[in-house]
C-alpha positions in Angstrom: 0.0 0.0 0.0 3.1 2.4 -0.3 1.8 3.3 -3.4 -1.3 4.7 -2.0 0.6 6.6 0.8 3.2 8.0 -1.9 -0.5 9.2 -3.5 -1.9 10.6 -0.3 1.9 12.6 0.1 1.5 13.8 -3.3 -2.1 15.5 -3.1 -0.8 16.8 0.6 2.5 18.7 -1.1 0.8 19.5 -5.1 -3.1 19.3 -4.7 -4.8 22.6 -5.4 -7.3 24.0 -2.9 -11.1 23.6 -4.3 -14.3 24.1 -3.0 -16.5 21.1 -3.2 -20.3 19.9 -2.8 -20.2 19.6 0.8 -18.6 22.9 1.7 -16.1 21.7 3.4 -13.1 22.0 1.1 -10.4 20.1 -0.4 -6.9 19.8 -1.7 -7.7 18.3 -5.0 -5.3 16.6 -7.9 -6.7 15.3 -11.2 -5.6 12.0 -13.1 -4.0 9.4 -11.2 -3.6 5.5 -10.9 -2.4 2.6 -8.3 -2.0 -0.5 -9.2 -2.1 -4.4 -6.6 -0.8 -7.2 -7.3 -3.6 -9.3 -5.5 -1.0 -12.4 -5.3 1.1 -10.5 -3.2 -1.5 -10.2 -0.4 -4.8 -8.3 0.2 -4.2 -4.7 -0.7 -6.3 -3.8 2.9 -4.6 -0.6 4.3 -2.6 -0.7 7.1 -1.3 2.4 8.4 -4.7 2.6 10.1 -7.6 0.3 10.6 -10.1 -0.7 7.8 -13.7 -1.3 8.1 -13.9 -4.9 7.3 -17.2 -6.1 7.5 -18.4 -2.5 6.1 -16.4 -3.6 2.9 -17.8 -7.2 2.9 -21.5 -5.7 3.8 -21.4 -3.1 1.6 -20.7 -5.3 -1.7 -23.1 -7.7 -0.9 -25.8 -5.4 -0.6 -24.5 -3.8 -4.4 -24.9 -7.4 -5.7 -27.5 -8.2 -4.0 -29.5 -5.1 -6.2 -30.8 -3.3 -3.5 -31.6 0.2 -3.1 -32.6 0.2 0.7 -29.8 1.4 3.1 -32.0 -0.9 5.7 -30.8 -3.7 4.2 -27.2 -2.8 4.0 -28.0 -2.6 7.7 -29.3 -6.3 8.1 -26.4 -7.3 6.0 -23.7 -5.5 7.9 -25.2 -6.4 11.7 -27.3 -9.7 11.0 -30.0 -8.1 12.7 -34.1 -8.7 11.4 -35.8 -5.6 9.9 -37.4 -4.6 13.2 -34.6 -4.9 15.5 -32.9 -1.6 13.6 -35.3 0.8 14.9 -32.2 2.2 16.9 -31.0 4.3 14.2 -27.9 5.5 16.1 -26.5 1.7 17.1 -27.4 0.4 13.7 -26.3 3.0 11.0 -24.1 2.9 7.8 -22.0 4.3 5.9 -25.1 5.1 3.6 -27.6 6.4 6.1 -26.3 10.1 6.1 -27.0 10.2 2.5 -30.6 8.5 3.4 -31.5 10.7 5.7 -30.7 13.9 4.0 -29.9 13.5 0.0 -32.9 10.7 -0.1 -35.5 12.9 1.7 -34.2 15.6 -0.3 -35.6 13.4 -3.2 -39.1 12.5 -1.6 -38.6 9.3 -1.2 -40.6 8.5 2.2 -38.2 7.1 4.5 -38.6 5.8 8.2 -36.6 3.6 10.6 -37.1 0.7 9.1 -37.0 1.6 5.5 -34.7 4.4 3.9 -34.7 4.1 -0.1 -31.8 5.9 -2.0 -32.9 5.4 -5.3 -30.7 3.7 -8.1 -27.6 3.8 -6.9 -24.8 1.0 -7.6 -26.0 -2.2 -6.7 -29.8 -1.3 -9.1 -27.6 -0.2 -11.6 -25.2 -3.5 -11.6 -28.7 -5.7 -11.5 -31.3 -4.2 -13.1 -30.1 -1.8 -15.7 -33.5 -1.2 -17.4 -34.3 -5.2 -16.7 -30.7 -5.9 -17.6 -28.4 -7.8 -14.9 -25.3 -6.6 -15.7 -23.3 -8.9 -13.0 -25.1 -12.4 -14.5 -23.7 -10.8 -18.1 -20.5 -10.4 -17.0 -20.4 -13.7 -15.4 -21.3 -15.7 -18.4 -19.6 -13.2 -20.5 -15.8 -14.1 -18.3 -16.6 -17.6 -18.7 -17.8 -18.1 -22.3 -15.8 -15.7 -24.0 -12.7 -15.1 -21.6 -10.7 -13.2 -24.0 -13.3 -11.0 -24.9 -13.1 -6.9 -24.1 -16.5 -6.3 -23.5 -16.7 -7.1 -19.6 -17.9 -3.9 -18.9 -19.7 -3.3 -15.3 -21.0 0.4 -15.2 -23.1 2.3 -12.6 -23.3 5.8 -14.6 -26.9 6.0 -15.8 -27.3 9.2 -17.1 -30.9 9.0 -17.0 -31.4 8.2 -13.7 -28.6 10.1 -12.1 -31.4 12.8 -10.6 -32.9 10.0 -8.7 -30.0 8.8 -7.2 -29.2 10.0 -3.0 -25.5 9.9 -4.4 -24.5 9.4 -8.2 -21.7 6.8 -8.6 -18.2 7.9 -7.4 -16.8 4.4 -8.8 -18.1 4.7 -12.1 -17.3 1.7 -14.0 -14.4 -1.6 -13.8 -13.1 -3.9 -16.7 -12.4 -7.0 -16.5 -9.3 -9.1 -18.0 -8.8 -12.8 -18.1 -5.5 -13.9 -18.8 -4.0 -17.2 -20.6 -3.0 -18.2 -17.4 -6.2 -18.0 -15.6 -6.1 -14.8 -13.5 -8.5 -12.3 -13.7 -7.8 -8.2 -13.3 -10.0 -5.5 -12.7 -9.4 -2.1 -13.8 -11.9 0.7 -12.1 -12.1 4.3 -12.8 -13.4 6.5 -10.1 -14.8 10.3 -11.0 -14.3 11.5 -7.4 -12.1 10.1 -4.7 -12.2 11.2 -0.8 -8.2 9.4 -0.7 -8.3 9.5 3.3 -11.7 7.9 4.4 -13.1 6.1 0.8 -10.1 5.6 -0.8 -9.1 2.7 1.2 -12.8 1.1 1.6 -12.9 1.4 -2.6 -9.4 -0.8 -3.2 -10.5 -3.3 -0.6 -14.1 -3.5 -2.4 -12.7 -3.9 -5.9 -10.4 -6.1 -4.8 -13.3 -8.6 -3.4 -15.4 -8.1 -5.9 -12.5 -9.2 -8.4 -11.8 -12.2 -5.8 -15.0 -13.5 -5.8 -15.5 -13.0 -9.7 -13.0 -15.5 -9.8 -14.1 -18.0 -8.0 -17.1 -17.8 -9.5 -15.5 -18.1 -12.8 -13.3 -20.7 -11.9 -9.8 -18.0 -12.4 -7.7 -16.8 -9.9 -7.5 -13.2 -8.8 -4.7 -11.2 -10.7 -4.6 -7.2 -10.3 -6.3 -4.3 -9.2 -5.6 -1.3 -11.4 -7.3 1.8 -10.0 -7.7 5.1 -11.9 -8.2 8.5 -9.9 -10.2 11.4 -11.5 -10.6 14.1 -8.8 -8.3 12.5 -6.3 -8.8 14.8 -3.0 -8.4 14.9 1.1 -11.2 17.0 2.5 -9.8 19.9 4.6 -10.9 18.4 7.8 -9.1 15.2 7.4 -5.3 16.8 6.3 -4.5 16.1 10.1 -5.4 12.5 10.3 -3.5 12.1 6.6 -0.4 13.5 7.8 -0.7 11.3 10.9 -1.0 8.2 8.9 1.5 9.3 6.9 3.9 8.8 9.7 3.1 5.5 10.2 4.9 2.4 8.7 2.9 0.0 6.7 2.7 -3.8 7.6 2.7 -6.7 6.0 -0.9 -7.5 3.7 -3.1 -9.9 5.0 -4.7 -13.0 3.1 -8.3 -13.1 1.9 -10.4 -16.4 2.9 -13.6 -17.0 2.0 -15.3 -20.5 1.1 -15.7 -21.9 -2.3 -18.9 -20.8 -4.6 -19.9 -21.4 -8.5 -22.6 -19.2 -8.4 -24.4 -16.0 -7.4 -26.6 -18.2 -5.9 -24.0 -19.9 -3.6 -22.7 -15.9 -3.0 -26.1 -15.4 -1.9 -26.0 -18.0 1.1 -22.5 -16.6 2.8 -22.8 -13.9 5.3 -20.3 -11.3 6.0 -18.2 -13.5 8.9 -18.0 -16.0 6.2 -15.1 -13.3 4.2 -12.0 -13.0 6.4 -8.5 -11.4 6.4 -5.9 -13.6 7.8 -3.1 -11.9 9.6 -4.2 -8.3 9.0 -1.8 -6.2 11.5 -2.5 -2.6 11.4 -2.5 0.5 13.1 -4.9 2.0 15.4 -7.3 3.6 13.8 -7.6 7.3 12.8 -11.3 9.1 13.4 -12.7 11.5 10.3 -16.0 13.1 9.5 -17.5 11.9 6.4 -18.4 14.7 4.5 -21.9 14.2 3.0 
């Protein structure tokens, strides 16, 4: 992850100061990419702690096709619908945007139901009634060497209705005549302290369980940075980690599947990092 610290140094010293959505403000630098070797260990940060099971949760809710953060909930907690009434105990990383950009939209949401429109994981299932992740699936397994295994989340007609429109805007995916298969994901707009770090770790399951799926082994993770920023009220924390010393990466474990379908029966203690060693971890506000 040296790489993404080198990144994080870079924005830090070169990045221009921008106003932004959220009013907050960031250093800001445009056109950047990292690239993992996933062979050479999980690429889950380590100069700080990362949110596991909010990875793991997070990307089974997008594949699941949701677009209720309430479920994300259930996923992340293992909790029934009515045990999340305590909104405080049981939020997300997505109920912010619920409670503010989703009302902002109409849609009518409550403690046991908060709807954030078509965001990723309607846009990867039910693209106008297409699935794209069963088409990429049989499109990696029937035609490996083809260059159309395209996942994308920017609808341009629905982006109004969306509580936040895609930050991670579309992957590719590459099998190669040895059996591995890479992702390559361009993100429009990267918060590199809190997101950042959440987004490698995500793309690199997703890839990892693409390829189980598709009987391949995981191969890289190239990552490609539009607006690459650090809000203003995280450059603190970000030079703090950035005197910290990485560690070795941990291994990914998770059971053997063939299908969506056997995806669908794991829960999130069913995905684990052996041997991840990290730093404490580092507090931010998420700017919303």
């Amino acid at each position: 992850m040296k790489a993404y610290l080198d990144l994080l140094a870079h924005i830090l010293e070169h990045g221009e100061e921008r106003e932004d959505r959220t009013n907050t403000g960031t250093l800001s630098s445009f056109g950047h990419q990292l690239k993992f070797d996933l062979n050479d260990g999980f690429p889950a940060v380590t100069t700080k702690s990362l949110a596991w099971k909010g990875v793991v949760s997070e990307l089974l809710w997008f594949l699941e096709g949701s677009d209720d953060e309430r479920r994300l909930a259930e996923i992340r907690f293992g909790k029934n619908r009515e045990d999340l009434k305590d909104l405080e105990k049981f939020s997300t990383i997505w109920t912010d945007n619920a409670d503010n950009q989703g009302k902002d939209l109409g849609y009518q949401n409550n403690a046991v139901k908060k709807i954030l429109g078509p965001v990723y994981g309607v846009q990867w299932r039910n693209w106008g009634d297409i699935d794209q992740i069963k088409i990429l699936i049989t499109g990696i397994k029937s035609n490996p060497f083809g260059r159309r295994h395209i996942l994308s989340a920017w609808n341009v007609a629905e982006l109004d209705k969306m509580a936040l429109p895609p930050c991670h805007v579309m992957s590719q995916y590459y099998v190669t005549k040895n059996g591995s298969l890479s992702c390559h994901m361009y993100q429009r707009s990267a918060d590199m302290f809190l997101g950042v770090p959440f987004n490698i770790a995500s793309y690199a399951l997703l890839v990892s369980i693409l390829a189980k799926i598709c009987g391949l082994r995981p191969g890289t993770f190239t990552h490609s940075f539009g607006d690459a920023h650090i809000y203003k009220n995280s450059i603190a924390q970000v030079k703090e980690q950035l005197t910290r010393k990485p560690m070795k990466l941990p291994n990914l474990k998770f059971p053997d599947i063939s299908s969506l379908e056997e995806l669908n029966s794991l829960s999130v203690d069913d995905f684990l990092l052996e041997n991840y060693e990290h730093h404490p971890a580092i507090k931010a506000k998420m700017a919303i």
